[in-house]
C-alpha positions in Angstrom: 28.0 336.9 -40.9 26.8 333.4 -40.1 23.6 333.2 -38.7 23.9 330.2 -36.5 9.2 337.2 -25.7 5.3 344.3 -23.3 5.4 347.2 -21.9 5.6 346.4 -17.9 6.5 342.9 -18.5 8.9 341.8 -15.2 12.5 342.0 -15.2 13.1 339.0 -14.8 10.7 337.8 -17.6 13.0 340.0 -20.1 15.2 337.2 -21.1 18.9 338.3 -20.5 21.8 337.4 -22.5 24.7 335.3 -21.1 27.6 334.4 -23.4 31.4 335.1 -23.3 33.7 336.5 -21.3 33.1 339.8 -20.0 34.6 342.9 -20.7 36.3 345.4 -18.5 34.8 349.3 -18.7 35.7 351.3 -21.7 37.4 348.5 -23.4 37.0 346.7 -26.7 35.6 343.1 -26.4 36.6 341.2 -29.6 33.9 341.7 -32.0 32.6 337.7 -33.4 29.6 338.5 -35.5 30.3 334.8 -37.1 30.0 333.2 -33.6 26.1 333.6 -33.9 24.5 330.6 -34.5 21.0 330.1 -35.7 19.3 327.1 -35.4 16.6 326.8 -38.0 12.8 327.4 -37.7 13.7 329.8 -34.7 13.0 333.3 -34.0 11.1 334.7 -37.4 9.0 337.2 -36.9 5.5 335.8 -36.9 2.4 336.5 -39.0 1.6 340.3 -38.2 4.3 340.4 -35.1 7.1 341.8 -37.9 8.8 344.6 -36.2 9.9 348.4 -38.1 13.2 348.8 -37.2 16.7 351.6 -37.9 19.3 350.2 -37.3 22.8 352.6 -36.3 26.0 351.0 -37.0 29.3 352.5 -38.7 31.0 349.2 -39.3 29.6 348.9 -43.2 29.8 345.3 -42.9 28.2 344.6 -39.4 25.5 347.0 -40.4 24.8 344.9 -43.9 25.1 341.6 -42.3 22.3 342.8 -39.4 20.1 344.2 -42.0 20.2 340.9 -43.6 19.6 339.1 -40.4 16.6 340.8 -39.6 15.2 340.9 -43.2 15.5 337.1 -43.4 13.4 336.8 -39.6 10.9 339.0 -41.3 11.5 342.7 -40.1 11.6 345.7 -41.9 14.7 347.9 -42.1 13.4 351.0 -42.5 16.8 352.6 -42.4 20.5 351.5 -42.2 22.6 354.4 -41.2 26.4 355.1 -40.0 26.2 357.6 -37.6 24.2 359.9 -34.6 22.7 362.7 -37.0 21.7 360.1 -39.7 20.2 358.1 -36.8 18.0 360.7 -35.3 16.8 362.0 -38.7 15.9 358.3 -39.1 13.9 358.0 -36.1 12.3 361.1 -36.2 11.3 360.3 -40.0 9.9 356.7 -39.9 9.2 356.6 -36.3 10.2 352.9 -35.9 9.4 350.4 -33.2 12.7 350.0 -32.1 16.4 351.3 -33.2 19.5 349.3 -32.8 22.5 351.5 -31.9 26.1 351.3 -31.7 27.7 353.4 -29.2 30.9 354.7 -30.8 30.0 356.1 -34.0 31.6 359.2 -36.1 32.7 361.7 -35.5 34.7 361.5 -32.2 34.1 357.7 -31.7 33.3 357.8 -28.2 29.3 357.8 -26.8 27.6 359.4 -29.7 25.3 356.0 -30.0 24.2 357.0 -26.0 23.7 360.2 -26.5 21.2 359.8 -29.4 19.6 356.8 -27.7 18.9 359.7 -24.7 17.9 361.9 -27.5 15.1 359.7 -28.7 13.9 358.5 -25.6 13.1 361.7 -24.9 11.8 362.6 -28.0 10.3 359.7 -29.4 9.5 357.4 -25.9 7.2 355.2 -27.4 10.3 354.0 -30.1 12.6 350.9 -28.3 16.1 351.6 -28.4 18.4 348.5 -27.9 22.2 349.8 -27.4 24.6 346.6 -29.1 28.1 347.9 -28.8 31.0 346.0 -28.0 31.9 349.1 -25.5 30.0 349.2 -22.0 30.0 353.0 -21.3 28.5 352.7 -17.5 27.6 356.4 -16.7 26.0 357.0 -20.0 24.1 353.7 -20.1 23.5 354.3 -16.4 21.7 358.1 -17.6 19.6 356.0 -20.2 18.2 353.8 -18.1 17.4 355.8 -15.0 15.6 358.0 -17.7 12.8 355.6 -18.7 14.0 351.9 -18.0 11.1 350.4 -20.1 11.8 349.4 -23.8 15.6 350.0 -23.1 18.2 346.7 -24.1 22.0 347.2 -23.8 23.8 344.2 -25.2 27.4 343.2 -26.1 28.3 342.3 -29.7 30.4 339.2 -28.4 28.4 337.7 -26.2 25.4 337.5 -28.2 26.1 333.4 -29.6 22.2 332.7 -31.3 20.7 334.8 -33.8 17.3 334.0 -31.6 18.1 335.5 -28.9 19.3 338.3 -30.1 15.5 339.0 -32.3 14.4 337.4 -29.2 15.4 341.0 -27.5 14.8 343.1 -29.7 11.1 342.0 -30.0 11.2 342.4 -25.9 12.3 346.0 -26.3 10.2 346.8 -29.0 7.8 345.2 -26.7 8.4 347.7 -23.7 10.8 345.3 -22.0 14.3 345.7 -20.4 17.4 343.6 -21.2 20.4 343.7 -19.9 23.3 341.5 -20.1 24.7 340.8 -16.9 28.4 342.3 -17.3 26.6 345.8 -18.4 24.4 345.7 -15.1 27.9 344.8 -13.2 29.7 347.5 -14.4 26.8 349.6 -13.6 26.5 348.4 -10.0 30.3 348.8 -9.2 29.8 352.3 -10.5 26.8 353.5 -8.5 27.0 355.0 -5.1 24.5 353.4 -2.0 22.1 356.3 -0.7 19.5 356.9 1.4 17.0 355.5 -0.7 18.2 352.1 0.3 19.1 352.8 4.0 16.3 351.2 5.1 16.5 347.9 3.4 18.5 344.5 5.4 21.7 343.3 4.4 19.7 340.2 3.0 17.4 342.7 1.5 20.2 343.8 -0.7 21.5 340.9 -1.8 18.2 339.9 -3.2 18.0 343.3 -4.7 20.8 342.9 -6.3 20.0 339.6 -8.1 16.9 341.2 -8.8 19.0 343.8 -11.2 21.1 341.1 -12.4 18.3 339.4 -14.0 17.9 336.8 -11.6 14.1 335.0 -11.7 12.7 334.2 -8.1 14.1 330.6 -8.2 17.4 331.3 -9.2 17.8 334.3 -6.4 16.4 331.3 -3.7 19.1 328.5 -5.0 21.6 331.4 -5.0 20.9 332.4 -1.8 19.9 329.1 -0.4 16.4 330.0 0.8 13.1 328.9 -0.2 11.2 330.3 -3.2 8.2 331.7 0.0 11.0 333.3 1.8 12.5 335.4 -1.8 8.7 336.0 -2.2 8.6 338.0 0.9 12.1 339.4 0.8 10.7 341.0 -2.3 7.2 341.8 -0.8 9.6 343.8 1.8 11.9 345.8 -0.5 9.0 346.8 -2.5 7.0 348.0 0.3 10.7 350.0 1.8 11.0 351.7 -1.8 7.5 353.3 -2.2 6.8 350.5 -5.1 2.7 350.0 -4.2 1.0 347.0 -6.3 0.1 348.1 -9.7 -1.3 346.4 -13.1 1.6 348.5 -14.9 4.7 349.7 -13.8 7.1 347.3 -13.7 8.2 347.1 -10.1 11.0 344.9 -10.4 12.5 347.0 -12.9 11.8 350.4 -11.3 13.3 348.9 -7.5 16.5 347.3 -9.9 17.1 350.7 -11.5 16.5 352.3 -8.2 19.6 350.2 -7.0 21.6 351.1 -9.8 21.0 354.8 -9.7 21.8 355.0 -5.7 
């Protein structure tokens, strides 16, 4: 493998991941760990900042290749396991900062990454857990987030290009952040349902909304809408106030209204 920013931080703060060509639902997405590029200097852990982390991964030479990765930015792999059980008994044993986790592990290769990642949100909430799969499982990923959005990252193995940003994300998780790359919150949106919840928000309401849970900062919703950075401002001011989200020093309003959106 070549190697080529807490808790209640805003969404769009939580830097999100845009590389590649996206993947359709349930499919493989070719899997380019040597496409990560690392310029040098970047993204080491610095002076007491270095994170504990377990990492799950069954591919033997993905899962040496990140544990050498994130040695080398000055984290601690406190475990490097291949599948679900071994990942929980992990987690429950060193009780890490964050855990990276694959979705499709052994035995039945299908979502037994998600369903641990539930498992230790529940269990251990204060651990991260950053999903990096090259699968986007939508109603399982959609179940982890609507759980407890905070310190939740789902990423796709090919469209992660620096080594950076990647730690980058991972610190933001372990952090209490959210990151998402883009395709994963599409897939969730064409999956969710509309609902009440949202019945009282404008058509222009939604739209903003909806760049909100891609990612999108205030400027970039304004030039995508072609509107002024006030008028985004307000819009948001609006949907807040329409989804019960009152001012507060800690939640994270823009994720809680995004993952509202996605749930409905």
């Amino acid at each position: 493998m070549s190697e080529p920013e807490g808790r209640g931080a805003a969404w769009t703060e939580e830097r999100v991941l845009r590389r590649g060509k996206a993947a359709p639902e349930g499919a493989p997405t070719a899997e380019r760990a040597g496409t990560m590029s690392e310029p040098e200097g970047r993204g080491a852990a610095p002076s007491g900042q270095a994170l504990r982390i377990v990492l799950a991964e069954d591919a033997a030479i993905m899962r040496d290749g990140l544990t050498q990765t994130l040695t080398r930015r000055g984290h601690e792999v406190v475990a490097a396991v291949g599948d679900a059980p071994a990942l929980l008994r992990a987690v429950a044993a060193h009780e890490p900062d964050v855990a990276i986790v694959d979705v499709r592990m052994p035995p039945t290769h299908t979502d037994e990454g998600l369903q641990a990642a539930k498992v230790i949100r529940r269990e251990h909430p204060q651990v991260g857990v950053l999903v990096f799969s090259q699968y986007i499982e939508a109603q399982s990923a959609a179940d982890l987030l609507a759980g407890a959005p905070a310190g939740v990252g789902y990423l796709l193995k090919d469209r992660v290009a620096d080594v950076s940003d990647f730690i980058d994300a991972i610190t933001r998780v372990a952090r209490g952040g959210t990151v998402l790359d883009p395709e994963v919150v599409r897939q969730l949106l064409s999956a969710s349902r509309r609902s009440d919840d949202l019945a009282a928000l404008t058509g222009r309401e939604r739209e903003v909304l909806g760049l909100i849970a891609q990612g999108r900062s205030n400027t970039a919703i304004a030039e995508q809408l072609v509107i002024t950075g006030g008028v985004v401002e307000k819009h948001i001011a609006s949907i807040f106030a329409k989804l019960g989200l009152p001012p507060s020093d800690t939640d994270n309003r823009r994720v809680i209204a995004a993952i509202k959106y996605l749930e409905s």
